[in-house]
Every structure is written in C-alpha cells, then in structure tokens.
Phi, psi and omega in degrees: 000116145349125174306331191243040143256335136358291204302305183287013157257346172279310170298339165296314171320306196281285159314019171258282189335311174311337146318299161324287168325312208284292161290015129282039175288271207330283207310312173300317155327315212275294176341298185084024207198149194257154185273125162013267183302324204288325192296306221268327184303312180313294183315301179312316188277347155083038171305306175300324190269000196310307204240007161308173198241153143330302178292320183283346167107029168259186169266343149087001203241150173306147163323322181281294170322297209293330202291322169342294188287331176296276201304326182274340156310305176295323143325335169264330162190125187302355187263321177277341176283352181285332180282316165315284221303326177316269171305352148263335193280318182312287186318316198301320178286288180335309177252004147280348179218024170272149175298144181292334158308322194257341143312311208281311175297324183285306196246028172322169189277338190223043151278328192227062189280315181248356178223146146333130144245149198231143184227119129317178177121181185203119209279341198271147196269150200214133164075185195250155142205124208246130180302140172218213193291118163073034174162223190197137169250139192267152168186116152187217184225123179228167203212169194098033186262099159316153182025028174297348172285003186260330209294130156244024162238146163231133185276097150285111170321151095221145163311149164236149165196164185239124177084231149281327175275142203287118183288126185248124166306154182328339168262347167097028178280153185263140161289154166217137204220132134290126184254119176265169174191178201272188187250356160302350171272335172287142140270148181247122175269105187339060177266334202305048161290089159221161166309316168198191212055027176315330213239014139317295163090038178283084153271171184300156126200188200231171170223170166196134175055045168279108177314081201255106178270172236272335173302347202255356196258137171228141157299160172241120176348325190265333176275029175157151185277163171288121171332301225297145188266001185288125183300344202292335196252014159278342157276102190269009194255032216294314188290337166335291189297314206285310200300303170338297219274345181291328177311304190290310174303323179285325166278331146295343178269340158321315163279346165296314199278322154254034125324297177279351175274314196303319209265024153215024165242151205262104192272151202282297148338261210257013149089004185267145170318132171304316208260061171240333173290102196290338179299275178302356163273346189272332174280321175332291187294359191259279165321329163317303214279334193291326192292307189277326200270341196253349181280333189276315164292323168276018206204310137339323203250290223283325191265296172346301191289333188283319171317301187328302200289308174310333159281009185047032189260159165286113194296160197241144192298320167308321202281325199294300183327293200305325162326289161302296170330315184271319183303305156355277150338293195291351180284353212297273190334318221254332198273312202273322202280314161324320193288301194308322153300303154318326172268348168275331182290336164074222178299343199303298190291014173266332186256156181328331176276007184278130176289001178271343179291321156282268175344319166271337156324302186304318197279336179278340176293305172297313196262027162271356201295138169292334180279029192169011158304149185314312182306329159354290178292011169264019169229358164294306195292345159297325188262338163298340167276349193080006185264118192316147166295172183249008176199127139337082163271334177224000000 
C-alpha cells in the first residue's frame, strides 16, 4: 500500500476518534490516566507505528505527517496527545538504536502477535544497572514515565556498574544506557498529582534485580546518532518537534474555544456582544497569529532538516540552529497565546468545566519539559553562531 494511503487512513481513523476524545476531558482528568479504548483506537489506527520503519512493522512517515497527527490529537486533548507522542516517538529509538540483530528478533513478525507494542519508560538516569553473565540487573525508582499504565515495554535511564564500581567512558566520565525489558518487571507508583496533563499517567515506577541482556542495552539519542544505515532512522531528535506539536495543539484549542466564546457571550454590563469588542477581537487575532507563525516556522525547519537528512546529506549548523529555535519558540509561542486567551476570556476561563482552563494547565505542563524549557534557545543562538550546543538533537 502507497505511503500516502497510509497517511489518509490514519488521519481518517484518528478523526473519527476526536469527538469521543473531546468529551472524555473530565474522565481523562479525574482518571489521571487515557481510558482503555481511546489507547486501543490509536493503536488500530496505527498512531504508535507513525514513525516505525517499514521493515520493522511501521509506517514508515516523516516527521512533519507525524507531528501533524500529534497536534490535531492534542487538540482534541493534550493528555492524550502527549501519550500518542510518548508511545510513538519510543519504538522509533529503539529501533534506531538497538543492535540489528536484535531489531530483527523485538519486531520480528511473531514477536508481538497478540497485543501492539507500545514502549513506555523513563529515559533519564536513575538507579544501578549492575553487570552481571550476559547482561546487567537493574534496581532503582525512576519517575516522568508517561503512559506506563499503557506500556507493555519500558525503555529504562540508568548508571551502569560493575560491582560497586561506576563504568566509566573513555573520558572518565560515568555511564549510562537505555535498557529495554517488558514492563511487567515494573511496579508503577501513584505520583502522578499534577497541575495539568493528568491523564498522562507519567508516574515513578521502580524495578529491583531486573534482568536485561546485553542485545536489549542502547544509546539514548542525545549521546550519538544511529548506526543504522537506513536513512529513515538518522534523525534521533524525534522527540523534540513532537513535544512541540502537542504544545501547539493545545494552544490551538485554546484559541478555538475563544473563538467560540466571543461569538456567544455577551458582556453582562452594557449587554453588548464580546465580538463587538476590539481589545478582544484584537486579542483573538494575536493569538492566531502567534500559533499558525510558530506552527509554520516549526513544520518549515523540520522538513527541510528531514530532506537533508534523507539525502544523506549533513545538516549545517546554522539550519540546526534555527530548528532549536522553532521548537522552543513554539512551546514559547503556545504559552503566551494559551495565557493571552485565558486572560481574554475573562471569568469563563475559571472553572474547571472550561476547556481554556485545561488548556492552560496542560500547556504550562508541557512546557516545563527539559528538552524545551525557555534556555533552550541558548543553544539554537550557540549553533546560529556556529558553536556546538550543550544538548544534542541530532
């Protein structure tokens, strides 16, 4: 089947879904966690597989289609799209950075026969993983593992050591790997209390003497690019542009919903219509614009570096920069347009049934993320300069 029937069968899928979605806001809050079905609809609809390799049992589609499908999810609710992005972007690391043998055996044709896989995890290091005959055991608490009540894989962060002592790189630096293993070796721990993305379900969980062999040990994208000689899997900074586009999704429904408030409220003083107001018709459009300039900039930058990259040509420091810059930007971009509607909406946007209420929750959430906090962007103006970054994306 042609990549771009794929495309239109997934985006149909997924628009089927978004009604269902939009009125499962309360439950997915209240939950902290995505409901059964909507997780099992993704999956049907081949959400998870967006950025998988063909040969591996994806689909095989650019970064820019996948972001696309992120942000029109998030739009319908930012928790879930954040879990799509979570659960699509992981497999993709895997099997960009697993040994090929050991690609071939995880996404073999009679590997997974009966449930999707979906890889989970919590990528930042944490806890031992101490060598022992054929592998390394794992034991600590590691904690942001988005959708692990969904996972039935976890890509695990950890130190490595042999014995008490700490394995150290060529620089005398201490290590660290991803370890993948099934998630049935986790416990997973209620932490998950937060201002918004509730229904993410990132809680801790712990492991203790797990067993991982040594074909199951990966780099984690920011130390190094992928081996692999398939061009689909040489851009490793996958997850960045997608945390963006859930940003950007959230912030457009945010503008939606006050789109739809002006054309039906009323101000209760002088009895005059919200879209008679120019202040507030002015803020409306300050939002649009701030959402669609950063939504353009970010989708522009991203398909350029995805041409490069498929041609196996080298991206220029410059083009990077400016890449870091648009991801950044659009959570930037995403924060302030989410604030400015919320503060246009005026009391509307206070109670809990409001969708700008979730949305600003959601959005101030997304954008505490370390890969895409405002300092960021002092490593877009370091590579605008020509100078290496202090965080990697590719």
């Amino acid at each position: 089947m042609a990549v771009g029937s794929h495309v239109n069968q997934l985006q149909q899928a997924v628009e089927t879904l978004l009604p269902a979605i939009r009125e499962a806001a309360a439950e997915i809050c209240d939950q902290r966690t995505l409901p059964e079905w909507l997780i099992q609809g993704l999956a049907d609809a081949g959400v998870f597989r967006m950025l998988l390799g063909k040969e591996q049992g994806g689909l095989g589609l650019n970064p820019v289609t996948t972001a696309g499908v992120i942000e029109t999810i998030s739009r319908a609710n930012g928790s879930a799209g954040w879990v799509a992005m979570i659960l699509s972007v992981t497999p993709f690391w895997v099997a960009a950075y697993l040994e090929e043998s050991a690609v071939r055996e995880f996404f073999g044709a009679d590997s997974h026969t009966d449930t999707p896989v979906l890889i989970g995890g919590s990528q930042v290091p944490h806890g031992r993983a101490i060598k022992t005959s054929g592998g390394w055991r794992l034991t600590g608490q590691w904690p942001f593992a988005s959708g692990c009540n969904h996972a039935n894989w976890v890509t695990t962060g950890s130190w490595m050591f042999e014995g008490e002592e700490p394995v150290l790189d060529e620089s005398g630096n201490p290590m660290w790997r991803l370890f993948l293993s099934p998630a049935s070796g986790c416990q997973i721990l209620d932490t998950w209390h937060t201002t918004g993305l509730r229904g993410t379900g990132s809680h801790d969980y712990t492991m203790e003497d797990v067993f991982v062999p040594d074909h199951m040990v990966m780099l984690h994208p920011a130390q190094g690019r992928s081996s692999r000689a398939d061009p689909h899997y040489r851009y490793s900074g996958m997850a960045v542009p997608m945390m963006s586009a859930v940003s950007l999704g959230i912030a457009q429904a945010a503008v939606d919903s006050l789109n739809r408030l002006l054309r039906e409220k009323v101000d209760r003083r002088s009895s005059r219509p919200a879209s008679s107001d120019l202040d507030k018709l002015s803020d409306l459009a300050k939002t649009e614009f701030m959402v669609g300039s950063a939504r353009v900039y970010l989708y522009e930058n991203l398909s350029q570096i995805w041409n490069l990259v498929q041609e196996r040509k080298e991206v220029p420091m410059d083009l990077r920069g400016r890449f870091r810059t648009a991801c950044t930007s659009a959570v930037t971009a995403s924060v302030q347009a989410v604030d400015l509607a919320y503060a246009t909406a005026g009391a509307s946007s206070i109670y809990t049934s409001s969708d700008l209420e979730r949305c600003f929750r959601d959005v101030h959430t997304a954008a505490a993320h370390a890969f895409v906090r405002p300092i960021t962007l002092a490593d877009g103006g370091k590579m605008l300069l020509g100078q290496e970054p202090d965080f990697m994306m590719f």
